[in-house]
C-alpha positions as CSV (number, residue, x, y, z in Angstrom):
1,X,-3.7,85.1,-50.7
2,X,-4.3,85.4,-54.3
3,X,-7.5,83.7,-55.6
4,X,-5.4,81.4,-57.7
5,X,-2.2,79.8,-57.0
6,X,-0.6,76.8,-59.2
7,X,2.3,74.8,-58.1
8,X,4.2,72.7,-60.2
9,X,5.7,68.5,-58.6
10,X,5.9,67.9,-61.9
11,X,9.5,68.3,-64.1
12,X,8.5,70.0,-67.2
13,X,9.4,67.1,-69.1
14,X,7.9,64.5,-67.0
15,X,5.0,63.6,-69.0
16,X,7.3,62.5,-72.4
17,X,9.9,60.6,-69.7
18,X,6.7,58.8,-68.7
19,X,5.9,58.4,-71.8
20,X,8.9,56.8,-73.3
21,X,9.3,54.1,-70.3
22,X,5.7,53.2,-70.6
23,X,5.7,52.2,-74.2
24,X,9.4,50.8,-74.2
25,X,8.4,48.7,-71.0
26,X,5.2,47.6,-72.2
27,X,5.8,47.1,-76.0
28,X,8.7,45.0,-75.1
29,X,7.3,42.5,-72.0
30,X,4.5,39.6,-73.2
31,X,1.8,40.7,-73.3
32,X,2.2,43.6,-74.4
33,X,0.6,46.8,-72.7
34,X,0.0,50.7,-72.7
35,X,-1.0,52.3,-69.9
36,X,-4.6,54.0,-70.7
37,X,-3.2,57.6,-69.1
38,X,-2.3,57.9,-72.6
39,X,-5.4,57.6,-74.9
40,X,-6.2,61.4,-73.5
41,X,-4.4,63.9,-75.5
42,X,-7.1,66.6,-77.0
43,X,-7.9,64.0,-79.2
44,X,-8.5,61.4,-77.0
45,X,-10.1,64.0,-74.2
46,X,-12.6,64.8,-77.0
47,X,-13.6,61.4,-78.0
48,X,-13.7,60.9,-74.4
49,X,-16.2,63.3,-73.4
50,X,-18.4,61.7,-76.7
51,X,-18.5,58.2,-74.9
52,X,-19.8,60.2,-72.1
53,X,-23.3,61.1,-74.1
54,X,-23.5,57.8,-75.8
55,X,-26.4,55.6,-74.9
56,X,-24.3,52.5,-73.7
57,X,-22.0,54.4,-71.4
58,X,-24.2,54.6,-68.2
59,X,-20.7,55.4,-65.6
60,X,-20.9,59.2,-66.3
61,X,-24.6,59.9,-66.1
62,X,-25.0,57.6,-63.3
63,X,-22.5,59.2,-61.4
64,X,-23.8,63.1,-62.0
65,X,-27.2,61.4,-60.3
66,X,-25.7,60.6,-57.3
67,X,-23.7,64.0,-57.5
68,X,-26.7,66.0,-57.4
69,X,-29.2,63.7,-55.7
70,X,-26.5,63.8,-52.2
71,X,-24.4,66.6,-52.4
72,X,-25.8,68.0,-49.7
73,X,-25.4,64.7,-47.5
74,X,-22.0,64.3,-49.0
75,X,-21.0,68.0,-47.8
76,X,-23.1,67.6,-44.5
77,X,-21.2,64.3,-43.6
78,X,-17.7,65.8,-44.2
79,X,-18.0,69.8,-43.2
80,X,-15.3,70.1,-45.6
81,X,-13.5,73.9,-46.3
82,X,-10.8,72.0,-48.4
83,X,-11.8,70.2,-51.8
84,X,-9.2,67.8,-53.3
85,X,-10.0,66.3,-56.3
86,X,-7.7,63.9,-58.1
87,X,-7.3,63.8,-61.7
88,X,-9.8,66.8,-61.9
89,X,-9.8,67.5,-65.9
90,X,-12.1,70.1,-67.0
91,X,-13.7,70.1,-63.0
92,X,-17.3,69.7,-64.5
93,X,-18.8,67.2,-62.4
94,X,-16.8,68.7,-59.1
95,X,-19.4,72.0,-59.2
96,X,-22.4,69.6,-57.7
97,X,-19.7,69.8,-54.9
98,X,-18.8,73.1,-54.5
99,X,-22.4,74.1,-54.8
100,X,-23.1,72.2,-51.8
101,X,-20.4,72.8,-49.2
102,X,-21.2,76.2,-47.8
103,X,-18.1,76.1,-45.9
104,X,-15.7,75.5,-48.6
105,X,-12.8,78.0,-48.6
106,X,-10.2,75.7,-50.9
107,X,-10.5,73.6,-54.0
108,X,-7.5,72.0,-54.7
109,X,-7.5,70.0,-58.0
110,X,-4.9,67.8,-59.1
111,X,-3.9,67.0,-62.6
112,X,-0.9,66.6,-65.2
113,X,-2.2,68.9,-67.7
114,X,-1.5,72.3,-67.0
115,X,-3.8,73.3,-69.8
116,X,-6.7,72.0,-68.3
117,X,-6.3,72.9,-64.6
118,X,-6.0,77.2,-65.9
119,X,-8.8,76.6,-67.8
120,X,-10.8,75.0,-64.8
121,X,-9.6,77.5,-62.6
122,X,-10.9,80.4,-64.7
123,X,-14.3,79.4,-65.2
124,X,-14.8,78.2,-61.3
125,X,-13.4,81.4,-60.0
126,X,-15.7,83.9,-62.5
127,X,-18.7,81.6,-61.2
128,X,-17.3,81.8,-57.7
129,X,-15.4,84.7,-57.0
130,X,-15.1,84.1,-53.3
131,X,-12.9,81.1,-53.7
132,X,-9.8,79.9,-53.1
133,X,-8.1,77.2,-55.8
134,X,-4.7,76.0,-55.2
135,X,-3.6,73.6,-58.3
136,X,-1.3,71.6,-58.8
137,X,0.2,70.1,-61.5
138,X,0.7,66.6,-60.0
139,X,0.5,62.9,-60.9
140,X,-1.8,61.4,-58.3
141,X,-0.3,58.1,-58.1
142,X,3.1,59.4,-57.3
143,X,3.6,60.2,-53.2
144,X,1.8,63.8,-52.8
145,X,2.3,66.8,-50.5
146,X,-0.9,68.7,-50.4
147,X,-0.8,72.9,-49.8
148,X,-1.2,73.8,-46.3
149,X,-5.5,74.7,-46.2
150,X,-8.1,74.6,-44.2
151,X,-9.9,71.8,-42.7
152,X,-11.4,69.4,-42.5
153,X,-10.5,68.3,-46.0
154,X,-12.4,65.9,-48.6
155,X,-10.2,64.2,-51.7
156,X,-12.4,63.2,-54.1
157,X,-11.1,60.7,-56.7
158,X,-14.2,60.5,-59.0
159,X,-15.5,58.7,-62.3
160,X,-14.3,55.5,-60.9
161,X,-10.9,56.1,-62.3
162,X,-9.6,53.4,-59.3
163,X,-10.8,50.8,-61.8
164,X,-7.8,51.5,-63.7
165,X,-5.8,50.6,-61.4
166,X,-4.5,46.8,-60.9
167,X,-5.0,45.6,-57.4
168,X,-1.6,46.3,-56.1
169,X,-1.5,49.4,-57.6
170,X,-5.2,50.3,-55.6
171,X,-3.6,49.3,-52.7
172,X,-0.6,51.5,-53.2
173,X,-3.0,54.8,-53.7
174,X,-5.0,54.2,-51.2
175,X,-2.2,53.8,-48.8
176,X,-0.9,57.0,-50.1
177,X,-4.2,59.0,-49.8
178,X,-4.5,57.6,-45.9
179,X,-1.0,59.1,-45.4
180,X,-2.8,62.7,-46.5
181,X,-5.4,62.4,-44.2
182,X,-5.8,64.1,-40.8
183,X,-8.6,63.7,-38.2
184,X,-11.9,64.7,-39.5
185,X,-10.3,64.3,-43.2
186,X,-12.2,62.6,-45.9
187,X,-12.6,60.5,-49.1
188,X,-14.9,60.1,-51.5
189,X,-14.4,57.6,-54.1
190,X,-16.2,56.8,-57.6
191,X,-16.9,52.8,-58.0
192,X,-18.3,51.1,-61.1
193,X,-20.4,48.5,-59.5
194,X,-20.4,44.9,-61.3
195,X,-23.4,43.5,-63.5
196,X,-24.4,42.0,-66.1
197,X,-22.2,41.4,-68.7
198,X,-24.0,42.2,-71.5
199,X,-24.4,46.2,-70.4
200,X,-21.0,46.4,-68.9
201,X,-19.5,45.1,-72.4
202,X,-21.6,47.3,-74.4
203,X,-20.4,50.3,-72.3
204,X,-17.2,49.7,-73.3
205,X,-17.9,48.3,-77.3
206,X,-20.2,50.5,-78.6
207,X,-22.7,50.4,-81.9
208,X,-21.2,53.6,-83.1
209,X,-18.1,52.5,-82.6
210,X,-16.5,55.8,-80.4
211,X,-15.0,53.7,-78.0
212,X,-13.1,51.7,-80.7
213,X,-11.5,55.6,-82.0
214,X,-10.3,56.5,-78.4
215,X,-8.5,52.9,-78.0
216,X,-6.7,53.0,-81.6
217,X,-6.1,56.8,-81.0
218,X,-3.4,55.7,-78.3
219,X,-1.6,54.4,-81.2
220,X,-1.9,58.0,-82.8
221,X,-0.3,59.5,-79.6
222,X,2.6,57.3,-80.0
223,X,3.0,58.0,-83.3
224,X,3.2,62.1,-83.0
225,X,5.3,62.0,-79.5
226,X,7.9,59.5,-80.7
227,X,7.4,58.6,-84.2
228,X,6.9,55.6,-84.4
229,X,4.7,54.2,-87.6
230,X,1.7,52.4,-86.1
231,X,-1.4,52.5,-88.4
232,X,-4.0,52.4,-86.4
233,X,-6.4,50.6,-88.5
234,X,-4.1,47.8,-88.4
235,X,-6.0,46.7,-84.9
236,X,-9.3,46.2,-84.0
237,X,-11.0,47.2,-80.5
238,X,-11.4,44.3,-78.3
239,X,-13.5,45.0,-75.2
240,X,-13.9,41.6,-73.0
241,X,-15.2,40.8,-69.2
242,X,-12.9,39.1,-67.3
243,X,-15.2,37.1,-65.0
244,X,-12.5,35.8,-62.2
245,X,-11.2,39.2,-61.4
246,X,-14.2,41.2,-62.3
247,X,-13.1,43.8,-64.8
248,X,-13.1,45.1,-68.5
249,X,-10.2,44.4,-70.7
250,X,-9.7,46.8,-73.7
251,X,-7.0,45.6,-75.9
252,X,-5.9,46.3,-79.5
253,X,-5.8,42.9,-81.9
254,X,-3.3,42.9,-84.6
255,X,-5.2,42.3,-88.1
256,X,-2.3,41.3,-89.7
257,X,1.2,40.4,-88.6
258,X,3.4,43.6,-88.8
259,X,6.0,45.2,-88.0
260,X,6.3,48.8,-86.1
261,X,8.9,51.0,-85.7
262,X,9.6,53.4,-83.2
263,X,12.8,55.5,-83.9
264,X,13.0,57.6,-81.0
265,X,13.0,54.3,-79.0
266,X,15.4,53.0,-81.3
267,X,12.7,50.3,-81.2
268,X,11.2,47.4,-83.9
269,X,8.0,45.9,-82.3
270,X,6.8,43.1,-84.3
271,X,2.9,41.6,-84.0
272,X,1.6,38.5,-84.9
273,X,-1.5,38.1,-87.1
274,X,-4.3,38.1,-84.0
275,X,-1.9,39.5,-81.0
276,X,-3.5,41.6,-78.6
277,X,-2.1,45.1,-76.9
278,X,-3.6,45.5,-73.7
279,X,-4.7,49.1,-73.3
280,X,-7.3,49.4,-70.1
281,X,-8.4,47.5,-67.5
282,X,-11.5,48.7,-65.6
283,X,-12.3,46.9,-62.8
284,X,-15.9,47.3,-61.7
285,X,-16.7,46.3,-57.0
286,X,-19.2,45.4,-54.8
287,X,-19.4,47.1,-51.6
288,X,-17.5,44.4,-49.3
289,X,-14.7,44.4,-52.0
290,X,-14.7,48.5,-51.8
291,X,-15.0,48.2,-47.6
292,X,-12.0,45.6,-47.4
293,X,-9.9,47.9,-49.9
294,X,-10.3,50.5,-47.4
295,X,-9.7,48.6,-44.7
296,X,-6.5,47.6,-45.6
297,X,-5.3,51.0,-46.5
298,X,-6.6,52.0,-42.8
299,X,-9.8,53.5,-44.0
300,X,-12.9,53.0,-42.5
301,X,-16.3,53.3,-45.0
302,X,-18.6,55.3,-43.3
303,X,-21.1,56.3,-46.2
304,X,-22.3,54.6,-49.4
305,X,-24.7,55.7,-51.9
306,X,-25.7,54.6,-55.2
307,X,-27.8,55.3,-58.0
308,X,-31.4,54.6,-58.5
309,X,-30.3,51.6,-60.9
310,X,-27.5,50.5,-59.0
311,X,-24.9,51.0,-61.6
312,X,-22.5,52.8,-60.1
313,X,-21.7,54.0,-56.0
314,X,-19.6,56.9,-53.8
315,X,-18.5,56.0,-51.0
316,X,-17.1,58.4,-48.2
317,X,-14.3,57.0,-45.7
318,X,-12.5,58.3,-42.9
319,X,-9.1,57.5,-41.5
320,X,-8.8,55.0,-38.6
């Protein structure tokens, strides 16, 4: 078997079909919405990976403490020689992993961007020349088939990404990621734990004003991929807690009432002065919420660790 293998689910032309249908749907439905899959072009990836160092954004840090402080329990309590991971990016945080699973013959990582899962691939497999990495260019909250590897097998869905997802929507992947799972199989998933409001506000609204760029630059992406004439400093970043279902909204607020455009849509969206664009939700758990989300998807929590702070938890869980 070659030492790199990528397999396409994806049509080539998936991503601007996904596109189109997600900004006609949600620009035309009260409130509106965007989905936040699209704030990371380069441009958004970038500004992305800037939140990470910032002060007020404790998620990422938090998360690469845990990584390195259990690893080793982690790969003890699943034996796995198959790594999954969904949404893998740049596979920067997944190396904790691989570093600790002696066993591992397979990493499997899962992503849209073709881009970035060559790019991973090539610096894993000069660091680790004795591996295996099947990709696949994938959405991971479509139905997936997974390569035929070795197990046991641990899918990793990391950086608390699940956040993103409304409730139904969690309980649709996690139904779908039990329906991967074999005896001994595994899952590790990334949480953002709730607290106060103060810090998990500022995480999202910060001094420098970072966060505000990524939420207008979705604006931008709609702009280049179907011209459309938003101006992005036309809105104004909104980050607000949501008390009674426990998350962070993101939204864009209209400065002005305005009008946009959107020609390959064959769209006119108009804005009142002070309407809001809903562009993230991140919902943030506490254990019994993450153990009956599990449950219901026929997952049973087995492991739970957090950092030293608290802030932020993986969990591992088996299939019933």
């Amino acid at each position: 078997m070659s030492p790199f293998l990528l397999t396409r689910t994806l049509p080539v032309d998936a991503t601007d079909a996904a596109l189109r249908a997600d900004v006609l749907h949600g620009l035309t439905r009260q409130p509106k919405t965007l989905p936040p899959k699209w704030f990371y072009d380069a441009r958004g990836s970038e500004l992305f990976e800037e939140i990470t160092r910032l002060p007020e954004y404790y998620p990422t840090r938090a998360e690469r403490e845990i990584l390195i402080d259990r690893a080793g329990a982690i790969a003890a309590a699943s034996g796995a020689r198959t790594l999954v991971e969904l949404g893998s990016g740049s596979s920067e945080k997944t190396r904790h992993l691989l570093d600790a699973l002696p066993q591992l013959h397979t990493y499997v990582p899962v992503d849209v961007s073709e881009s970035a899962l060559r790019g991973a691939a090539e610096a894993l497999l000069e660091e680790r020349p004795g591996l295996s990495v099947h990709a696949l260019i994938a959405d991971f909250t479509e139905a997936l088939a997974l390569p035929a590897t070795p197990g046991p097998r641990l899918v990793a869905f990391l950086g608390g990404t699940i956040g993103n997802l409304l409730p139904q929507e969690r309980a649709s992947f996690l139904a779908s990621v039990r329906s991967l799972l074999s005896p001994g199989d595994s899952l590790l998933l990334g949480t953002d734990l709730v607290k106060d409001e103060e810090v998990l506000v500022a995480a999202y609204d910060d001094a420098s004003g970072v966060t505000a760029a990524f939420n207008r630059n979705v604006l931008s992406v709609v702009d280049r991929e179907l011209g459309a004439d938003f101006d992005p400093a036309d809105f104004e970043h909104v980050a607000r807690w949501n008390p009674e279902q426990e998350w962070i909204e993101m939204r864009l607020r209209a400065r002005r009432a305005l009008t946009v455009k959107i020609p390959e849509l064959d769209l006119v969206v108009p804005f009142e002065a002070g309407e809001e664009l809903r562009t993230e939700v991140s919902a943030k758990f506490r254990k019994d919420g993450v153990r009956e989300e599990l449950d219901r998807a026929g997952l049973r929590l087995t492991q739970w660790w957090t950092d030293a702070a608290g802030r932020f938890a993986l969990s591992l869980s088996t299939a019933d």
